[in-house]
FIVO-990991 format. One line per 5 residues: for each residue x, y, z of N, C-alpha, C. Coordinates in pm, whole numbers, plus 50000, padded with zeros to 5 digits. Example, Ala and Ser with C-alpha at 12.3 -4.5 7.8 and 13.67 -1.06 7.14 Angstrom:
// FIVO-990991
51319:49431:50780:51230:49550:50780:51320:49670:50780 | 51285:49775:50708:51367:49894:50714:51290:50003:50787
This chain:
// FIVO-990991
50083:49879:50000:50000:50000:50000:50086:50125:50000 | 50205:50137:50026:50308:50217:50034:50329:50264:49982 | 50415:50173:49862:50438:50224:49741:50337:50269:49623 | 50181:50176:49668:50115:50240:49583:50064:50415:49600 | 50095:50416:49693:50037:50563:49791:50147:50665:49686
50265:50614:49646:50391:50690:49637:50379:50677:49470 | 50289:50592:49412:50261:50578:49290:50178:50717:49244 | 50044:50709:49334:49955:50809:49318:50013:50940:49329 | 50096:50948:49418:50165:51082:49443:50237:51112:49297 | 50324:51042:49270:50387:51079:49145:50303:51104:49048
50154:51050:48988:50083:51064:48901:50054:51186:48928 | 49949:51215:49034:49868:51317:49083:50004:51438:49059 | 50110:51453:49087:50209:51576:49104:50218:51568:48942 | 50223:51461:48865:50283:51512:48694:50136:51587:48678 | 50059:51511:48710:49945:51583:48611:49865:51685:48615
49805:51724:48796:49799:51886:48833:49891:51944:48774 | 49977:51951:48774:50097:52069:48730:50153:52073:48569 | 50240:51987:48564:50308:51979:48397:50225:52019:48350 | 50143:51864:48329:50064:51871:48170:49976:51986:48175 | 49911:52035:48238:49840:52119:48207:49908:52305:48154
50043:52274:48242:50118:52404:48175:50117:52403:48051 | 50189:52262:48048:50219:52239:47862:50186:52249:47782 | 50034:52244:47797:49902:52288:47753:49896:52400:47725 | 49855:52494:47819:49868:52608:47816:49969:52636:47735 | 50078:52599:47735:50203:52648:47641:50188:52623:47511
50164:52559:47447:50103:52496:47354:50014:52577:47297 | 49977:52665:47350:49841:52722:47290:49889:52876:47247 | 49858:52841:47121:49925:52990:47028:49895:53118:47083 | 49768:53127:47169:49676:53242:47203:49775:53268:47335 | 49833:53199:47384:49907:53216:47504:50046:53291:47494
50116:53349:47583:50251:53419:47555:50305:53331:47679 | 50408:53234:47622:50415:53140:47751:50571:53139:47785 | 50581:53183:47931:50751:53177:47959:50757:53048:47992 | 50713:52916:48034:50679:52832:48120:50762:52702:48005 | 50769:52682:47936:50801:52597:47892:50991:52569:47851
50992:52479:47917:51197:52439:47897:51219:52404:47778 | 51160:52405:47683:51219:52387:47536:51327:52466:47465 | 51423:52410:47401:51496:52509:47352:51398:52510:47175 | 51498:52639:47148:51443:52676:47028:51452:52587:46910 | 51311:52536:46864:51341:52461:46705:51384:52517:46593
51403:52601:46607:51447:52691:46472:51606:52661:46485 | 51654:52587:46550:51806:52604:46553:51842:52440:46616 | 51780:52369:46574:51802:52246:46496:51885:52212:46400 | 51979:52134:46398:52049:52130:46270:51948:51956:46182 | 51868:52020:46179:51793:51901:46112:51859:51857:45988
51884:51915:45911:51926:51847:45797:52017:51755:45812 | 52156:51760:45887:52264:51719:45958:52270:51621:46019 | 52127:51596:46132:52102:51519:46173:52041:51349:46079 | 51944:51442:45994:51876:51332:45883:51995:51279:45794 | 52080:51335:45798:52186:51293:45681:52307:51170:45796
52290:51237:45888:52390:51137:46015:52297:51017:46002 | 52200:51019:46027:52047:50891:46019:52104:50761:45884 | 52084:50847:45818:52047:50788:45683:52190:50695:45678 | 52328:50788:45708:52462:50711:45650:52485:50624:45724 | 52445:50657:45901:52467:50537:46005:52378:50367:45971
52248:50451:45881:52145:50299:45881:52271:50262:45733 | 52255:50318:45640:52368:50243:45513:52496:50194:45548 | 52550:50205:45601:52696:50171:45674:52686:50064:45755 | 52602:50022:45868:52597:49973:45936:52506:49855:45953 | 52447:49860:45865:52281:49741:45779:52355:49642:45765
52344:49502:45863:52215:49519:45968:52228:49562:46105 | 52324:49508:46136:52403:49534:46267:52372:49685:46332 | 52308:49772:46248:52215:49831:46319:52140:49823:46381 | 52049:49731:46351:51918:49729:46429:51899:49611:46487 | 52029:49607:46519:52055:49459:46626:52068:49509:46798
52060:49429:46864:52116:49462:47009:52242:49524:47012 | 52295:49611:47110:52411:49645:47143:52442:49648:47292 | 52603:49677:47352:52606:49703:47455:52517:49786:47540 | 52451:49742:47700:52383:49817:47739:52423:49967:47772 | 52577:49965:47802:52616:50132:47821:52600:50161:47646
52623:50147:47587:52644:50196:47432:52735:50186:47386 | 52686:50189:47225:52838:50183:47139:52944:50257:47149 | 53038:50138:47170:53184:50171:47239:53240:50331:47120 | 53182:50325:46978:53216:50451:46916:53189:50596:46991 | 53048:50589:46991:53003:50691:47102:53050:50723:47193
53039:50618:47291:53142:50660:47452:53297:50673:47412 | 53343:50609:47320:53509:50712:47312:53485:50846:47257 | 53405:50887:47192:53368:51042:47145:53351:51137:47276 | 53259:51037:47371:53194:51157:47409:53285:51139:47591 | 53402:51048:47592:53493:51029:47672:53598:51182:47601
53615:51147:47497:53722:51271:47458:53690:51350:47528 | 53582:51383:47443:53518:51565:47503:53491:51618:47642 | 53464:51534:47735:53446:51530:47851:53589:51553:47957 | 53676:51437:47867:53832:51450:47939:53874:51623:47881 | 53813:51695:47766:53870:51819:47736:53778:51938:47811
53655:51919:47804:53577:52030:47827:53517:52023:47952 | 53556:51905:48055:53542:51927:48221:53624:51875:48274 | 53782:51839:48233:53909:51860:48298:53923:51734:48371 | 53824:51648:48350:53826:51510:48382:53857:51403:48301 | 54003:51335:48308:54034:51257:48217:53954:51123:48239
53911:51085:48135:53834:50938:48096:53832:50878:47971 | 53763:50743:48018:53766:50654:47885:53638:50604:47897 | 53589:50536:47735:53503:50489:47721:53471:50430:47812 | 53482:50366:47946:53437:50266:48024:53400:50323:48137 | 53414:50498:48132:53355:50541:48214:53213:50601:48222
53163:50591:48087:53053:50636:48053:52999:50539:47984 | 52800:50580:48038:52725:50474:48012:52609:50586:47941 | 52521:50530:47840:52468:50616:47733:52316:50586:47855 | 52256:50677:47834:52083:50713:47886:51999:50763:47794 | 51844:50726:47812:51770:50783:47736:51753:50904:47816
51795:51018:47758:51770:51127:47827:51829:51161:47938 | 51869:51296:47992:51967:51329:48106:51818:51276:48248 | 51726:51220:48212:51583:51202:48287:51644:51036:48382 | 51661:50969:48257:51671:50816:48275:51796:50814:48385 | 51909:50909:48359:52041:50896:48462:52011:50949:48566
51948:51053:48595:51862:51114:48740:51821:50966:48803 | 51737:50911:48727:51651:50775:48801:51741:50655:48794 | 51848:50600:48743:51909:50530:48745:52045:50572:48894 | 52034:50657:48912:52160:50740:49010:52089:50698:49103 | 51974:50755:49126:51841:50781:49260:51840:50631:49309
51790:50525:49156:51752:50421:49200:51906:50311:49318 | 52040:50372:49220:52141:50278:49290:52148:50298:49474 | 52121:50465:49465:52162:50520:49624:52068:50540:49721 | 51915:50530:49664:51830:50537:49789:51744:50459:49820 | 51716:50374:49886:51575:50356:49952:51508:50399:50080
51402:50385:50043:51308:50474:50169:51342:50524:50230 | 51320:50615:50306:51389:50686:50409:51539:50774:50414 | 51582:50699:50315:51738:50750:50283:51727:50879:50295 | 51833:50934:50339:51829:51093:50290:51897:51138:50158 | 51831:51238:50110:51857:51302:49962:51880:51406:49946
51978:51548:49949:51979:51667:49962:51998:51721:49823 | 51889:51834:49801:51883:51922:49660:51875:52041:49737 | 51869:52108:49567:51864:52232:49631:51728:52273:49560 | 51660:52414:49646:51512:52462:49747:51541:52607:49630 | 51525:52593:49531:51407:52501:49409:51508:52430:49346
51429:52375:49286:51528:52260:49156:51437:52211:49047 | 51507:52131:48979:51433:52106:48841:51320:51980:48905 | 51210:52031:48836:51051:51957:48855:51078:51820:48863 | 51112:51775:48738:51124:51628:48669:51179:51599:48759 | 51299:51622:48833:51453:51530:48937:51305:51495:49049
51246:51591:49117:51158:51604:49228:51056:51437:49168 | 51038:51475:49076:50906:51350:49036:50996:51241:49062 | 51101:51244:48981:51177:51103:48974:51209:51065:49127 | 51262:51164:49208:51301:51109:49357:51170:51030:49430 | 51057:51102:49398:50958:51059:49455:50894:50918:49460
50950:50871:49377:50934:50693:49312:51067:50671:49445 | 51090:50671:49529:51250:50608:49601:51185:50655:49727 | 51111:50729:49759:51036:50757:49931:51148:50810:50010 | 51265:50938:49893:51370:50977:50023:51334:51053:50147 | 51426:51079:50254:51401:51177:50331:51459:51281:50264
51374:51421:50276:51440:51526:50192:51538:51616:50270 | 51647:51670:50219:51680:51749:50278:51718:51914:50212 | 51598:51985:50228:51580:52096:50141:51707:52206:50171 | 51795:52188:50046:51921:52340:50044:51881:52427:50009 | 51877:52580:50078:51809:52682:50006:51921:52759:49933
51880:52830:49811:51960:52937:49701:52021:53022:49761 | 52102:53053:49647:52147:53176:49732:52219:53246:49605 | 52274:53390:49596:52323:53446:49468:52458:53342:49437 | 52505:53257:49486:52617:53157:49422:52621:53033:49393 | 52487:52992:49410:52461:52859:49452:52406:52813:49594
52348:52717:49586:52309:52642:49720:52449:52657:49810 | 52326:52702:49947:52386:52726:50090:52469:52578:50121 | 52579:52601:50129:52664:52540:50132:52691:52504:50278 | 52696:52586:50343:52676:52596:50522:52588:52523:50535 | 52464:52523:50507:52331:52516:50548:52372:52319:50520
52409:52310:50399:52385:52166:50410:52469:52085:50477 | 52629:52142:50518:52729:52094:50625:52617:52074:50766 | 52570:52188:50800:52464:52175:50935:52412:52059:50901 | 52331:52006:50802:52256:51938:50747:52324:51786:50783 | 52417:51762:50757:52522:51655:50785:52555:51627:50857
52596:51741:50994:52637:51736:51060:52507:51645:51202 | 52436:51728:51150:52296:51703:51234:52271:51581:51249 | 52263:51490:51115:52192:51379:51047:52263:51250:50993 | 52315:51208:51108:52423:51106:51060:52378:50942:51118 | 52254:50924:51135:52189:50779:51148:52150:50755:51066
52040:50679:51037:51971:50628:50930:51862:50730:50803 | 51894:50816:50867:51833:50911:50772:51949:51010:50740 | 52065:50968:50707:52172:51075:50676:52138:51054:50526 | 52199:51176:50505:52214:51227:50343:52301:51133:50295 | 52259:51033:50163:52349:50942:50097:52405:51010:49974
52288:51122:49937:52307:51148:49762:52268:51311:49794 | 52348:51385:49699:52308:51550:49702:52293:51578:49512 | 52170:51589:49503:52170:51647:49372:52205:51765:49359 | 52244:51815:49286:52257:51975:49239:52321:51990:49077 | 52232:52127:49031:52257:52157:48905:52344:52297:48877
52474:52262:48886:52610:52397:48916:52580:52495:48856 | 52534:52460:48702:52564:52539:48546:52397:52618:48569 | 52400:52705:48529:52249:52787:48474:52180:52685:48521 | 52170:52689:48671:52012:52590:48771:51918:52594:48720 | 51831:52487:48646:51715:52468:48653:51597:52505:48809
51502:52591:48831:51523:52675:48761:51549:52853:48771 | 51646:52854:48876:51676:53003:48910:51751:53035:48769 | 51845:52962:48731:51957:53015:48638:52071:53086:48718 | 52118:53010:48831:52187:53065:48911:52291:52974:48900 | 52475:52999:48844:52532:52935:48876:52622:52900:48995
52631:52782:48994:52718:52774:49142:52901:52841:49153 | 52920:52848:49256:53083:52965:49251:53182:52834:49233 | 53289:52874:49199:53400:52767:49227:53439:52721:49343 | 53446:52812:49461:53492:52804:49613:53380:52658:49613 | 53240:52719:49587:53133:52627:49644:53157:52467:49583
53208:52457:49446:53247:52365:49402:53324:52275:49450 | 53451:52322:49485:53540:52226:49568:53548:52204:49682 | 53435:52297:49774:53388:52254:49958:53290:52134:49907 | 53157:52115:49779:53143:52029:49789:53178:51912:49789 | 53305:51907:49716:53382:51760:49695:53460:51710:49776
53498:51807:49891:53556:51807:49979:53463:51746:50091 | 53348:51790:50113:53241:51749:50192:53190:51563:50190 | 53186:51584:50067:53160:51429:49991:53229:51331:50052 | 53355:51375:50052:53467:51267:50149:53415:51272:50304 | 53447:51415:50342:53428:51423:50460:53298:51357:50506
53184:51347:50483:53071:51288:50529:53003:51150:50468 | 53064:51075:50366:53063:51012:50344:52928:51015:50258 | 52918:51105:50128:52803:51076:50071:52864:51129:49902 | 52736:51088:49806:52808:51113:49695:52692:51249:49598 | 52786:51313:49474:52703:51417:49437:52674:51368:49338
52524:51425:49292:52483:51380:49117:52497:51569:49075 | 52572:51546:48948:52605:51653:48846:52506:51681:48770 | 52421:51701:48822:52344:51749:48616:52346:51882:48529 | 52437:51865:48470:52468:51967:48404:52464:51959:48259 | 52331:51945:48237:52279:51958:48117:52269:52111:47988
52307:52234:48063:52328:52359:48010:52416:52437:48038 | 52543:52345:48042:52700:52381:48094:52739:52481:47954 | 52699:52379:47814:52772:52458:47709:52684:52554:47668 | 52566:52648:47756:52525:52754:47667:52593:52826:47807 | 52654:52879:47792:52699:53022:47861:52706:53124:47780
52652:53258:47833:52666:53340:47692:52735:53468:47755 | 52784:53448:47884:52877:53564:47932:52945:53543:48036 | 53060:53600:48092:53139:53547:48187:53216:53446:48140 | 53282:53398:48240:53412:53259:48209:53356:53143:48277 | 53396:53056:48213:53351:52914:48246:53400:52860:48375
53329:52809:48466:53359:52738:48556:53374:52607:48565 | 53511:52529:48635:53547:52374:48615:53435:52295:48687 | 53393:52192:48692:53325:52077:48691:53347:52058:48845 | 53250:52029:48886:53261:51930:49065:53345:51849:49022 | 53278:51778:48960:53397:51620:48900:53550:51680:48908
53541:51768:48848:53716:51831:48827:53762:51842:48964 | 53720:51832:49095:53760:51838:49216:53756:51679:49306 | 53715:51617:49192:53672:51467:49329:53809:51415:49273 | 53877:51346:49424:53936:51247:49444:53925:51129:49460 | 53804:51111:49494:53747:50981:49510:53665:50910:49509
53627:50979:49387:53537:50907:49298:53337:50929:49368 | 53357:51031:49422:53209:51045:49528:53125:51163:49401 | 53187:51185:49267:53037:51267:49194:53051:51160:49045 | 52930:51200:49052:52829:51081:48901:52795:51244:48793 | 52847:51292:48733:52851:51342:48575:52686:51346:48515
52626:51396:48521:52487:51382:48404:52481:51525:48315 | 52484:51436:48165:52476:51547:48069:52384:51491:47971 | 52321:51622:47881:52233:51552:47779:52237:51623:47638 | 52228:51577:47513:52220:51627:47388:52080:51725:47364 | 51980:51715:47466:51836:51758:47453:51843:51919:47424
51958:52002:47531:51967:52120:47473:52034:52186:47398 | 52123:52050:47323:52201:52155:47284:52213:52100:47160 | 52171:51986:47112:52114:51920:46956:51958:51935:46986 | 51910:51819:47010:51776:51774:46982:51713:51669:47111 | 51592:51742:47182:51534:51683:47269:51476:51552:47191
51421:51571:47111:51406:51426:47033:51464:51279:47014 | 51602:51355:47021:51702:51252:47028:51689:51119:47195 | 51650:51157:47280:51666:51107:47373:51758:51051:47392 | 51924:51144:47406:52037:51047:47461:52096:51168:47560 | 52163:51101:47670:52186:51143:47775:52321:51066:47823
52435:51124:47923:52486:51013:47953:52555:51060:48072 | 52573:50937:48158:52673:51004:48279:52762:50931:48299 | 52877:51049:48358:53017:50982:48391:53036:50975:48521 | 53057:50850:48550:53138:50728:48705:53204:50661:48679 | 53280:50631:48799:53413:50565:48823:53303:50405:48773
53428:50305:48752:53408:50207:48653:53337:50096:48701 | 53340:50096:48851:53323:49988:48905:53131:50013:48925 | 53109:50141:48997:53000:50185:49001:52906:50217:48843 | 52999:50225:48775:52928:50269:48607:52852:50147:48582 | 52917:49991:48618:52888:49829:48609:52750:49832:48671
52738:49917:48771:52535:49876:48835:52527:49944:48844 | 52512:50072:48746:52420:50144:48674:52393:50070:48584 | 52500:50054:48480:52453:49922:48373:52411:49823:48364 | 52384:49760:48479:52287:49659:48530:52173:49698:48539 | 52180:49780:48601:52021:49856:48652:51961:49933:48477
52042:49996:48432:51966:50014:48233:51907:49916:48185 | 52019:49803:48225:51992:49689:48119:51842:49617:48174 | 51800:49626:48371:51719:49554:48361:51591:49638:48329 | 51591:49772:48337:51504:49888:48337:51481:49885:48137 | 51557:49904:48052:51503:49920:47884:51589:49817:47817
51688:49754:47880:51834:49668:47795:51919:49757:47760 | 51929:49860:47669:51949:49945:47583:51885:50087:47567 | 51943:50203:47484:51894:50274:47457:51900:50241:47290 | 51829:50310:47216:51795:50301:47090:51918:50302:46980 | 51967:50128:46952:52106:50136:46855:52124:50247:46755
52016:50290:46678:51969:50376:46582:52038:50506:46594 | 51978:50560:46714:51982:50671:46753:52133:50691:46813 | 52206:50645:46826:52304:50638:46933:52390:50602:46805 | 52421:50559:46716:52489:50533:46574:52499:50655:46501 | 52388:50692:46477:52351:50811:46425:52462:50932:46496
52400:50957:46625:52453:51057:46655:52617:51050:46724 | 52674:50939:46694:52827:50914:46694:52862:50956:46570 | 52792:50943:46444:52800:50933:46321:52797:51111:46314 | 52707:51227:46357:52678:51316:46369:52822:51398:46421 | 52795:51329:46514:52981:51393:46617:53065:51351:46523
53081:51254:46451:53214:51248:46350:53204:51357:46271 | 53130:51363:46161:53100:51459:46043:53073:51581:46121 | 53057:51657:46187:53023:51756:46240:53084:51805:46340 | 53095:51951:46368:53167:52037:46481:53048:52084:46558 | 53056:52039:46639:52933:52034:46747:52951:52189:46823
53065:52196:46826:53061:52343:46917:53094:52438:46819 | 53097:52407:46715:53074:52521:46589:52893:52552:46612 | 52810:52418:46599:52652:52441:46611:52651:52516:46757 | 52698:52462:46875:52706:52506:46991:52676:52698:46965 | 52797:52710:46898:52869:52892:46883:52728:52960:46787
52691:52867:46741:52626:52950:46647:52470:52951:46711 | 52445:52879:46829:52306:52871:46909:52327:53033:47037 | 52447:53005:47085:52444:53084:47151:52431:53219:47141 | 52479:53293:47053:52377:53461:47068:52267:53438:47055 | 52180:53379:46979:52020:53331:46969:51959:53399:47104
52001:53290:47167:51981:53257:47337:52018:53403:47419 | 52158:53413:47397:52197:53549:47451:52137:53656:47399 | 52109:53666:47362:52002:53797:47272:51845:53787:47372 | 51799:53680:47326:51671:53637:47434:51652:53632:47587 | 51781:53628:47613:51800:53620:47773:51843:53797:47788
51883:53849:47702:51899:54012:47715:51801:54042:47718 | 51704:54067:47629:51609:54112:47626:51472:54098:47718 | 51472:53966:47812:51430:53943:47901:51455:54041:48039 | 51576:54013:48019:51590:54087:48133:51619:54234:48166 | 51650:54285:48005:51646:54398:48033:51465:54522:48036
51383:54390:47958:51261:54412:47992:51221:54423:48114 | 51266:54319:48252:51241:54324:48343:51285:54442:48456 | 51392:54492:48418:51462:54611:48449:51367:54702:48426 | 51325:54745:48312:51238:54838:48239:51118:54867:48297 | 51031:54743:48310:50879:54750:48326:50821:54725:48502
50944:54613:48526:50925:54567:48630:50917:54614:48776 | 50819:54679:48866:50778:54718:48978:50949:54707:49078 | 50943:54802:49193:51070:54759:49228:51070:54628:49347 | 50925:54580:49390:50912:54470:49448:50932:54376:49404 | 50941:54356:49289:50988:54231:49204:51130:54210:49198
51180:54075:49208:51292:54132:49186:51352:53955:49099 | 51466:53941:49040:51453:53855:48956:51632:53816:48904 | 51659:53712:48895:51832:53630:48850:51827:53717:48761 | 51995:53711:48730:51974:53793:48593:52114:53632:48488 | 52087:53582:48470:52150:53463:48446:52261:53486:48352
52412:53348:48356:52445:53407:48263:52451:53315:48125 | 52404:53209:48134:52364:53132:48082:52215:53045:48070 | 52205:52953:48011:52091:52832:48039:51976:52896:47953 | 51864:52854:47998:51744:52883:47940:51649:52962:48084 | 51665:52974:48170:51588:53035:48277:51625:53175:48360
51550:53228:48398:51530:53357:48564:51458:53291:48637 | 51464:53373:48743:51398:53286:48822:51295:53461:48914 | 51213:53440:48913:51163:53582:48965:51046:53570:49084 | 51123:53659:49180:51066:53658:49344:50912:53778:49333 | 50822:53721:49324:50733:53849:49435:50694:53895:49557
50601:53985:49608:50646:53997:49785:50555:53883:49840 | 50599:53849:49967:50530:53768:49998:50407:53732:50021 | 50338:53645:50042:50209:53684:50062:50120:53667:49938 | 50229:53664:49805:50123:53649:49657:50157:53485:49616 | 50039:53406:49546:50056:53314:49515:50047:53343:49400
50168:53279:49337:50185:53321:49150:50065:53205:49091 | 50101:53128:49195:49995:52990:49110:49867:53045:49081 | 49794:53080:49203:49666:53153:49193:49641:53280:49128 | 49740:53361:49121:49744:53435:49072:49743:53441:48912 | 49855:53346:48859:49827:53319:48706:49647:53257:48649
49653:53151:48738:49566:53110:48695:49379:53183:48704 | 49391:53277:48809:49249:53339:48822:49273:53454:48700 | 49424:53536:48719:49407:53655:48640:49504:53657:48544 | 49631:53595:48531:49684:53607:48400:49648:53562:48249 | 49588:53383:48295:49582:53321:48239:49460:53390:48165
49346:53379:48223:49186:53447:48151:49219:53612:48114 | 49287:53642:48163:49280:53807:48110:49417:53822:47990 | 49553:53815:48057:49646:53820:47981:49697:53739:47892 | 49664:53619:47945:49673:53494:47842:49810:53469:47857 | 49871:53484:47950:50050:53475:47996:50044:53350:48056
50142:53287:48073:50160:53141:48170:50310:53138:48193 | 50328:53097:48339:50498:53085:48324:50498:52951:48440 | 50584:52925:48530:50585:52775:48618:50584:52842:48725 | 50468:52850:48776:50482:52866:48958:50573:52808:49045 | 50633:52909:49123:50767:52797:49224:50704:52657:49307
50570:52662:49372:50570:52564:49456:50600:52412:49420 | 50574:52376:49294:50595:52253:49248:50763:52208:49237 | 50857:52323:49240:50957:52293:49188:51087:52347:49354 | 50987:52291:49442:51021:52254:49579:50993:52113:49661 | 51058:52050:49711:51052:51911:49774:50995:51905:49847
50998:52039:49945:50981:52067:50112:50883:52131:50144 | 50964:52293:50103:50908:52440:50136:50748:52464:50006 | 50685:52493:50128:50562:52577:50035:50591:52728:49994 | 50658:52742:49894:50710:52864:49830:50641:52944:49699 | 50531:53008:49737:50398:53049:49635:50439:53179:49530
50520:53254:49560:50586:53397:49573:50681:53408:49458 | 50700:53277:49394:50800:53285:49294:50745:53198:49186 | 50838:53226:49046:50793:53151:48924:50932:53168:48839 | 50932:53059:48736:51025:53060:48661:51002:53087:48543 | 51084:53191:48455:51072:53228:48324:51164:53193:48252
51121:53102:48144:51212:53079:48020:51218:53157:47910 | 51348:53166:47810:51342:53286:47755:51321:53164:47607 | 51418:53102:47608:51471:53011:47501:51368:53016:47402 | 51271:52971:47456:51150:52907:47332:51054:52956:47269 | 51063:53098:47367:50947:53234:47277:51012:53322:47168
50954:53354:47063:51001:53422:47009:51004:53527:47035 | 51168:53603:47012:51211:53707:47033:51118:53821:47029 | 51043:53815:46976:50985:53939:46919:50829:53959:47043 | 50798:53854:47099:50734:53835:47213:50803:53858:47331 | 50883:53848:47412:50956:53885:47510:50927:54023:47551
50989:54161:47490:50923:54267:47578:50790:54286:47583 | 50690:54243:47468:50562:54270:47527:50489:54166:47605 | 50537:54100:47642:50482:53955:47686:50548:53976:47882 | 50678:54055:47905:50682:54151:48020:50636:54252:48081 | 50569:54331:47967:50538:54443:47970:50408:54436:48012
50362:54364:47948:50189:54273:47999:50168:54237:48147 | 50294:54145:48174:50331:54094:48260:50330:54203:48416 | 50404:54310:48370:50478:54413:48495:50321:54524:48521 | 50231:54516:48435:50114:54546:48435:50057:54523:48545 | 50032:54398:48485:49965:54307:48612:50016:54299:48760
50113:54307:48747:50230:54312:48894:50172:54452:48972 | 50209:54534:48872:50195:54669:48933:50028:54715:49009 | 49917:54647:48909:49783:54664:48958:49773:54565:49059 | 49819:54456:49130:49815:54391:49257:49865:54446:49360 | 50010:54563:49338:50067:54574:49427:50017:54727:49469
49897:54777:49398:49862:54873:49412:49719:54824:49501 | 49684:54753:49487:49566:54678:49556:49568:54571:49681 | 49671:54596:49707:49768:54520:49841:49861:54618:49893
């Protein structure tokens, strides 16, 4: 009865909330910040169909045969290179195991390190989906709150310090790069107290850093991973933002022994991810300069995330107040207390302005946090953004005149 209780919960939380945003997003009549999509217009579709086509001719049949459950060993030496270059962590194919989606390695991580009760520390907000997926594992939570550098770092040492029986923290998610969804990145200091911590308390970190390569200002910051000695952080990255969510490939990097049951646990969860797809886009990374497409996505984005925010500057009441990111696809924007964005969108934005964006409370473990919402810039068109704020700071301003 337990787990079915923990079944319902997960249903009941996707479907009040998501789907019905998505919906809303979806709907042309709507001006919607709410949705994490990156932009289709900047697809390299053709590229992709042509990687398709040469991987199925080349490789017929033995394509569409079984393969290793981490993936073809072509792939994971590709995407071992890039990883040993562009997060300072040297590896080999055998350290990486392919996922459907940066989704499937969240739940494959969750599934190796927790059961019931376990403790699980994120950070107070975080990405929706991680929250659903934990919720299938019955952790104890342990909510890290934001802060302008990243999650309170103090706060979760207390946290450790406190909680060292059976409900100690085994696993700490966190997302360093442009947070899902403040868009707040984490500092370097904070980076290497966490890896440092990891030892010290005996628990391990999940990476998801799925929007590491859109930065569109400032200097890049090195990898948690780039600080572990001993092997206590798990790597999650995904092609979804920065090729094609379609694609569903994802993959994370662990030490070798632990990479073996994860790969157990894929193989008994799908066998495989899709030979096809995973051929293809090894085939894609050969013929193609990925961070040439990378270079050429990013002003897109940076342009859209300017204009966001300098709209918000512009229009925006001085009670409001809002990230100013320097990467990713998100802001993250505070109102005074006391307002529920949820209720609030939905009695008066939605029927009057026809605006929709993600209310904070869903995208908390713990805290009932009504007062905030997340805005994506990525997926609206440019040309919607200041008036779709401007609409927005309207509405702000006639509540806060009526309160």
């Amino acid at each position: 009865m337990k787990n079915q209780n923990f079944a319902d919960r997960v249903i009941n939380y996707d479907s009040s909330v998501l789907a019905e945003l998505f919906i809303e997003s979806s709907n042309p009549a709507n001006t919607s910040f709410a949705g994490g999509y990156p932009d289709q217009q900047l697809f390299p579709s053709a590229d992709i169909s042509a990687a398709f086509a040469r991987a199925i001719s080349a490789n017929t049949p033995g394509i569409f045969q079984y393969t290793d459950a981490k993936g073809p060993v072509a792939l994971r030496s590709i995407l071992a290179q890039r990883h040993t270059q562009r997060a300072g962590v040297p590896i080999t194919a055998d350290d990486i195991l392919i996922t459907q989606g940066g989704q499937q390695a969240i739940d494959l991580i969750t599934r190796l390190f927790i059961n019931p009760g376990d403790g699980l520390a994120l950070e107070g907000p975080t990405y929706v989906g991680a929250i659903s997926a934990f919720e299938s594992y019955a952790p104890t939570y342990y909510e890290i709150p934001m802060e302008a550098d990243g999650l309170n770092v103090d706060h979760l040492e207390a946290a450790l310090k406190a909680n060292r029986g059976a409900n100690r923290i085994k696993l700490l998610y966190t997302i360093p790069d442009f947070q899902n969804p403040t868009g707040i990145t984490l500092s370097t200091a904070k980076r290497q107290r966490l890896a440092e911590l990891a030892v010290a308390y005996d628990f391990y970190i999940l990476e998801d850093s799925p929007y590491r390569d859109l930065r569109y200002r400032g200097e890049e910051l090195p990898t948690i991973q780039s600080f572990d000695t001993a092997h206590r952080v798990l790597f999650v990255s995904s092609f979804s933002k920065i090729l094609s969510p379609g694609l569903r490939v994802g993959y994370l990097v662990a030490d070798h022994e632990m990479l073996g049951e994860l790969a157990g646990l894929k193989s008994a969860n799908d066998v495989q991810s899709p030979n096809m797809t995973m051929e293809a886009l090894a085939d894609y990374l050969t013929t193609n300069d990925l961070d040439e497409h990378i270079n050429k996505m990013k002003p897109v984005y940076a342009e859209k995330c300017h204009a966001m925010v300098t709209a918000l500057q512009k229009y925006m009441p001085a009670e409001i107040k809002f990230t100013e990111p320097e990467g990713g696809f998100f802001l993250w924007l505070t109102g005074p207390e006391g307002l529920d964005l949820n209720k609030f969108m939905h009695d008066t934005l939605l029927p009057e302005a026809h605006i929709v964006f993600v209310p904070s409370e869903p995208q908390y473990a713990v805290s009932k946090i009504t007062n905030c919402a997340r805005l994506n810039y990525s997926n609206i068109p440019l040309a919607k953004i200041e008036p779709g704020i401007k609409q927005l700071a309207t509405y702000f301003n006639a509540y806060l005149a009526q309160n």
